[in-house]
N, C-alpha and C positions, 0 to 999 in steps of 0.2 A: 693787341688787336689793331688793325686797319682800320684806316677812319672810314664812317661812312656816310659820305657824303650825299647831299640832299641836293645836287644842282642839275643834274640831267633830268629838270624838265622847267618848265616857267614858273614863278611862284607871280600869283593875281592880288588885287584888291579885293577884298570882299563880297564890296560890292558889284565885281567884273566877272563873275564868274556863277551861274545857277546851282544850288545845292540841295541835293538832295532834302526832302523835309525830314526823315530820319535823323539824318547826321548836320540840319542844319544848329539845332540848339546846341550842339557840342565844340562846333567849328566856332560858334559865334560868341559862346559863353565866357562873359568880361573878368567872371571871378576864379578861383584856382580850382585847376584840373585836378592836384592833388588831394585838393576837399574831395571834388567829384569823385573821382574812383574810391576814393575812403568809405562813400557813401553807399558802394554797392558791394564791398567787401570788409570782412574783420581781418584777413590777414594780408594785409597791402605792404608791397617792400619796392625796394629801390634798389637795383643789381649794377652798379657801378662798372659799364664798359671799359670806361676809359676817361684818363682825366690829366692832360698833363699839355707843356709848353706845345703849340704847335701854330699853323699856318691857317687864318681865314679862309674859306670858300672865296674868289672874287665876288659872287652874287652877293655873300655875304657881307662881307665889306661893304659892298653898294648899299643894302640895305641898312646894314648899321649907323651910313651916313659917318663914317670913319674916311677923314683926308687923303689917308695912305694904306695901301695893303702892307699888313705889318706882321710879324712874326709874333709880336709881345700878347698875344691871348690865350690863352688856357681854353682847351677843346676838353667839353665835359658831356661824354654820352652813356646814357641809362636806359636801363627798361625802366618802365614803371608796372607793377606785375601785381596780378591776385595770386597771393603762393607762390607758386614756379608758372606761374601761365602766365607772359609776357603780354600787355595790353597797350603799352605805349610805349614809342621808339622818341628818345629826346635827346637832342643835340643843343648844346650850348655852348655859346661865344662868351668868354667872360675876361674881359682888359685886363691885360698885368697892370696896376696902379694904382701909386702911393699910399691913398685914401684907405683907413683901416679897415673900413664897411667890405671895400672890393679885394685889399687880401683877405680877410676872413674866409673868402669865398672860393681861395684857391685849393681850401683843406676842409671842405666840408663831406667828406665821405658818403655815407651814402643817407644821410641828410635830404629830401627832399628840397632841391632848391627853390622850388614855388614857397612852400612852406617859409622861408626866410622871404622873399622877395612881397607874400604878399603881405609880411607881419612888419614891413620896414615902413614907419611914417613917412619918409622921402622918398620911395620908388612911387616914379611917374609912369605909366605904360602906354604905348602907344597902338594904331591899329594893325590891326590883322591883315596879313596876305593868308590867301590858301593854295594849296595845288594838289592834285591827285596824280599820286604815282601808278604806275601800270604795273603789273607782273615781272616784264623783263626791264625794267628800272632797277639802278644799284639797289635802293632798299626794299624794292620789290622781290628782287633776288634774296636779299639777306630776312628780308621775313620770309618767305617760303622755304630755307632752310630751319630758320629758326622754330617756325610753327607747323608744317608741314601741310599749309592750306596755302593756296594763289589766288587772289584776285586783287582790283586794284583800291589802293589805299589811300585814304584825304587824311591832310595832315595843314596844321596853320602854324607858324610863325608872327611871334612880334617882337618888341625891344621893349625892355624893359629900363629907365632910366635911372639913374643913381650916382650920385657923386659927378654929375656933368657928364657920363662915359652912355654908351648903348649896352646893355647886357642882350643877347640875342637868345632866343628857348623859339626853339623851332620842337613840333609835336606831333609824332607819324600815330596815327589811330592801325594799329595792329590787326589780324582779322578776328581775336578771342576779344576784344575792346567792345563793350557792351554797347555803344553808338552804332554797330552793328544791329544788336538783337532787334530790332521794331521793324 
C-alpha cells in the first residue's frame, strides 16, 4: 500500500483553531483512544495498513522536533475498526533505535499501539495539534473510497515521548467514528 500522507493541509494548536462541540471531547481527550472506541464496541480490531522502514513527512519531522529529516523511522498505519467498519485512520512515526522499549515496537502486529504506549511508566505525551481534512484531500479521498461517504474529516496528532526519541500517532476520525454521531 501507498503511504498516506497527512500533509496537504495545516495542522493547528489546539488551542488555534474552534471545534466543533460534538467532536470537541474526542479531539481533546488526554487518555487513549483505544480505550475509547473499546468502549463503544465488543468487537474492536486493528487492521495493519502498513508497517515498515520508510521516509518522514517534512511536517512531520518538524513536529517531532527531530534535527534531520531521516530515513531511519518505521511508518506504521492502521484502521482502528468496529468489525470491518473502519472508524479511525492512524499513522505513526516510530525511530529506528537501540533502546529495547522502541525495537519492541517495530514488530508489534496488529497490537494496538496506544495500548503499549499508554501502559509504559516512561512515556511522556505531549500536546495536540488538530486539522480538518476536506473531501478532496489525500485522506479525504482515501476515506471516501474506503467507506463510501465524503465529507470532511478532523483528526489530531501528538508525540509521544520515550527513550528520549518523539514517537508521532497522528488520528484521522473516519465518517462511521461515533464522534460523529451527536
Amino acid at each position: 500500500m501507498a503511504s498516506t500522507h497527512l500533509s496537504d493541509v495545516t495542522w493547528v494548536n489546539i488551542d488555534d483553531l474552534p471545534l466543533p462541540d460534538a467532536l470537541a471531547d474526542w479531539l481533546t481527550d488526554e487518555d487513549s483512544l483505544t480505550l475509547k472506541l473499546q468502549r463503544y464496541t465488543g468487537q474492536f480490531n486493528v487492521r495493519v495498513l502498513r508497517h515498515e522502514k520508510a521516509t518522514a513527512q517534512s511536517d512531520e519531522v518538524a513536529f517531532m522536533q527531530t534535527a534531520q529529516h531521516t530515513p531511519d523511522v518505521q511508518v506504521r498505519e492502521v484502521l482502528l475498526c468496529d468489525e470491518e467498519r473502519p472508524w479511525v485512520f492512524a499513522r505513526s512515526i516510530i525511530p529506528q533505535h537501540p533502546s529495547r522499549i522502541l525495537q519492541q515496537l517495530q514488530d508489534i502486529g496488529e497490537q494496538p499501539l496506544g495500548q503499549i504506549l499508554f501502559t509504559h511508566p516512561d512515556v511522556v505525551t505531549g500536546p495536540f495539534q488538530v486539522a480538518r481534512f476536506g473531501p478532496a484531500s489525500h485522506i479525504g479521498r482515501f476515506s471516501t473510497g474506503l467507506t463510501g461517504s465524503e465529507r470532511d474529516l478532523w483528526a489530531r496528532r501528538r508525540n509521544f515521548w520515550l527513550a528520549d526519541q518523539a514517537i508521532l500517532v497522528a488520528e484521522v476520525f473516519l465518517p462511521n467514528a461515533p464522534c460523529y454521531d451527536k
